[in-house]
N, C-alpha and C positions, 0 to 999 in steps of 0.2 A: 504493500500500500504506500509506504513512504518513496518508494522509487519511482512510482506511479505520481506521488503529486508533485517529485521535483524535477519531472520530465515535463508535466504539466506548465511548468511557474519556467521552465527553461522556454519550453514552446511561446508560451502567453509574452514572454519580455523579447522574441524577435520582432512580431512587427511594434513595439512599442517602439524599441529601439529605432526600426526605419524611420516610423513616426517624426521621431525626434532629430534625427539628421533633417531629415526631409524639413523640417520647419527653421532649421539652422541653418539649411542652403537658400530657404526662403530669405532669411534675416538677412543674410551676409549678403546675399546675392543682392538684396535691396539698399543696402549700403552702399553700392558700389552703380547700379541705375537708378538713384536718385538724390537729386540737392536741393539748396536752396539758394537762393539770389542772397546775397546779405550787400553785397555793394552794387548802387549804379549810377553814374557818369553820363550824364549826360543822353545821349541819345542810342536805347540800348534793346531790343526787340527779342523778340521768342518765337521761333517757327516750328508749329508742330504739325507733320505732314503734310497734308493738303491744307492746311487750315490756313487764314490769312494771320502777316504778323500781328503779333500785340503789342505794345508797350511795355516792357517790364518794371516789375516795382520789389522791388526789397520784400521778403519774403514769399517770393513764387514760390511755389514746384517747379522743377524742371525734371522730367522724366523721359527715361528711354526713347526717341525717336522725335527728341526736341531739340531742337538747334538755337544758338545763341548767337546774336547775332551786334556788330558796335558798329559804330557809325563811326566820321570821321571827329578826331579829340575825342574821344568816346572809352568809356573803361566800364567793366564789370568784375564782379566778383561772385565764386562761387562756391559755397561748403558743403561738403557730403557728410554723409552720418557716421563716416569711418574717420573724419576731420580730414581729410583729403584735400586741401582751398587749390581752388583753381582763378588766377586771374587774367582778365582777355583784355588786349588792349586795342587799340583803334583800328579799325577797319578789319575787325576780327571775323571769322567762322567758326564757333566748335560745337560739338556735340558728344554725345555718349556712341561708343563704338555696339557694336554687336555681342562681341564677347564681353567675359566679367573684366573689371578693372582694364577695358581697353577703351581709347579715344581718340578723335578726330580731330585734326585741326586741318578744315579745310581751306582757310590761309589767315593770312595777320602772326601776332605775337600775342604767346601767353608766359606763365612764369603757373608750374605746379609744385605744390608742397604736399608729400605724403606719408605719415608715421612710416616704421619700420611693419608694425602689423597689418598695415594693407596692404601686404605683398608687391610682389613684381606687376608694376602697372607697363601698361604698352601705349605709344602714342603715336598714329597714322596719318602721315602724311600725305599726297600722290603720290610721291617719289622716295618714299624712308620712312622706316616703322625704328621707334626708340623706345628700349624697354630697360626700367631702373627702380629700382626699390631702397627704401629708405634715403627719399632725397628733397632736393630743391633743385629746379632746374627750368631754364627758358626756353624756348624754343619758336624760331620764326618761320616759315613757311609761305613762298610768293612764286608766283605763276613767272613772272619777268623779273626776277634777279635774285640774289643770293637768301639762299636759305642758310638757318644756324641753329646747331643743339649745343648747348652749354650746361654745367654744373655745377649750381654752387656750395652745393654739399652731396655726398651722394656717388654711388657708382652705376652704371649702367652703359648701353654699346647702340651700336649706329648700324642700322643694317638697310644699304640703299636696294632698293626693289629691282630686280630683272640683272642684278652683276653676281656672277656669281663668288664664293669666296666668303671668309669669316668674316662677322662684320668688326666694326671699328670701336674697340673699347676705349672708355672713360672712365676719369674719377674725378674729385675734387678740385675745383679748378683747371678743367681743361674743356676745350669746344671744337665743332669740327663745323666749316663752313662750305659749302659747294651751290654749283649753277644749279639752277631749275630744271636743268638733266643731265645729271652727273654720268660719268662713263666709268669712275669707279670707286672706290674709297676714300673720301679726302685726309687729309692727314691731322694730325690731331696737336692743336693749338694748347699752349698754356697764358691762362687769360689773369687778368688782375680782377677777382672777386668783389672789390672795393668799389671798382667802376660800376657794377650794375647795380650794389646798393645806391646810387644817383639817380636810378632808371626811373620810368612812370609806373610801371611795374609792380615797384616798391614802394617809394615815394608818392604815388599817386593812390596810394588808397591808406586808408582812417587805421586802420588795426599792425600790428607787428608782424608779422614773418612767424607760423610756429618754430624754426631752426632757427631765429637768427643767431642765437649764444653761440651757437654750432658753428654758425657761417662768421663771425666775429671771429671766434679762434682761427680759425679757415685761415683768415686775411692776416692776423698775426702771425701763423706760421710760417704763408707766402715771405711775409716781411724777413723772417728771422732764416727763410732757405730757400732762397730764390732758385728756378729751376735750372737744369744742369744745361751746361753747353753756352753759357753766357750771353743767351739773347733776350733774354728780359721776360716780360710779360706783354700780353699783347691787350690794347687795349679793347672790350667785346664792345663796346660803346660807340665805337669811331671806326667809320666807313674806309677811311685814308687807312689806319693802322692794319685794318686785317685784309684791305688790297695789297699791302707793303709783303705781311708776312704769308700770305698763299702765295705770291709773287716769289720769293723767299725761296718755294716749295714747289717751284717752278710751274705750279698751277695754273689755267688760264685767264687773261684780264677779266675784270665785269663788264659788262658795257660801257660805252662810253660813258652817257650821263642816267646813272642810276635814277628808277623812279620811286624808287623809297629808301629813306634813310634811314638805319639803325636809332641813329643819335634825336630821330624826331618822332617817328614812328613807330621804332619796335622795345627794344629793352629800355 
């Protein structure tokens, strides 16, 4: 009889057990498709499917299959339930990817912060998907001229679509720049961190940075071990300095006269 009911009590706690994942992939998985607006700048919209834009206002929903959308001088900001902040800055596109913890930027500049508990997140571009976990990190994305992923705290790698080959790892303080259709890996920059603490990015919204104590030492340590091979830091801020250094790296020019500026525009 006793073998009998704790065969019973063993049977009865499998599907509880499913149960219970099952409402944990629910949770989690909600964590990661849905936010809310807590910052917005100016002239700042929400498209979801077919439906016409709306205005957005500080405390939206934003869920899976909604896009956000900035106008020009225009900024947003965005927190998820995992504390995940997403900032868009002007003339922005992004939305929630398909997959869990994946996203889209389908152009402009953002700047994401995400604990170390929200795993490896993925960010998709046309041309390059960038995936990093436990970071802070910017990233610009432009149909007619240079694209950029940067770090300012954080490790994660660069992987440009249709080349084959590993893709291009980071860490703290470094960024990788290329054309709107790269041919292959661009090489991988060591940038002055301090510089994008200047940016709109950061400076242009109300609240802190949750890494900045992180990203502060960052920049002190830069100070105290500047990178090897004696060429400095590059500034990610300035158009001129990281024509200089992809030049450098024998990479090819930008176009003549750039229709978007880093220093006005993006970070």
């Amino acid at each position: 009889m006793k073998t009998r009911i704790r065969k019973f009590n063993v049977l009865a706690l499998v599907p509880l057990a499913g149960t219970i994942v099952g409402i944990v992939s629910l949770v989690f998985g909600a964590e990661h498709k849905q936010a809310r607006v807590t910052q917005v700048v100016q002239d700042v919209h929400l498209l979801a499917g077919q439906s016409a834009a709306r205005a957005a206002a500080v405390n939206d929903t934003v869920n899976e299959g909604t896009a956000v959308r900035t106008g020009s001088e225009s900024r947003a900001e965005l927190t998820f339930l995992d504390s995940t902040l997403t900032r868009l800055g002007a003339n922005t596109v992004f939305s929630f990817g398909a997959g869990a913890r994946t996203y889209d930027l389908g152009s402009g500049a953002i700047l994401m912060s995400a604990p170390p508990q929200a795993g490896t997140i993925k960010i998709n571009t046309a041309v390059a998907t960038c995936a990093v976990s436990g970071f802070t990190a910017v990233m610009e994305r432009h149909s007619n001229n240079w694209n950029k992923f940067g770090l300012l705290h954080g490790n994660g790698w660069v992987k440009i679509k249709g080349i084959p080959g590993d893709p291009c790892h980071l860490h703290t303080g470094q960024m990788v720049v290329f054309p709107p259709h790269p041919t292959h890996c661009p090489p991988v920059l060591d940038i002055d961190i301090s510089k994008l603490l200047n940016g709109k990015l950061v400076k242009g919204f109300k609240g802190q940075l949750p890494e900045l104590n992180l990203i502060l030492t960052d920049i002190k340590n830069q100070e105290n071990g500047p990178p090897p091979g004696g060429g400095g830091l590059v500034d990610p801020t300035n158009q001129n300095a990281i024509d200089q250094a992809m030049s450098a790296h024998k990479e090819p020019s930008p176009p003549p006269q750039p229709t978007i500026l880093p220093s006005r525009k993006g970070f």
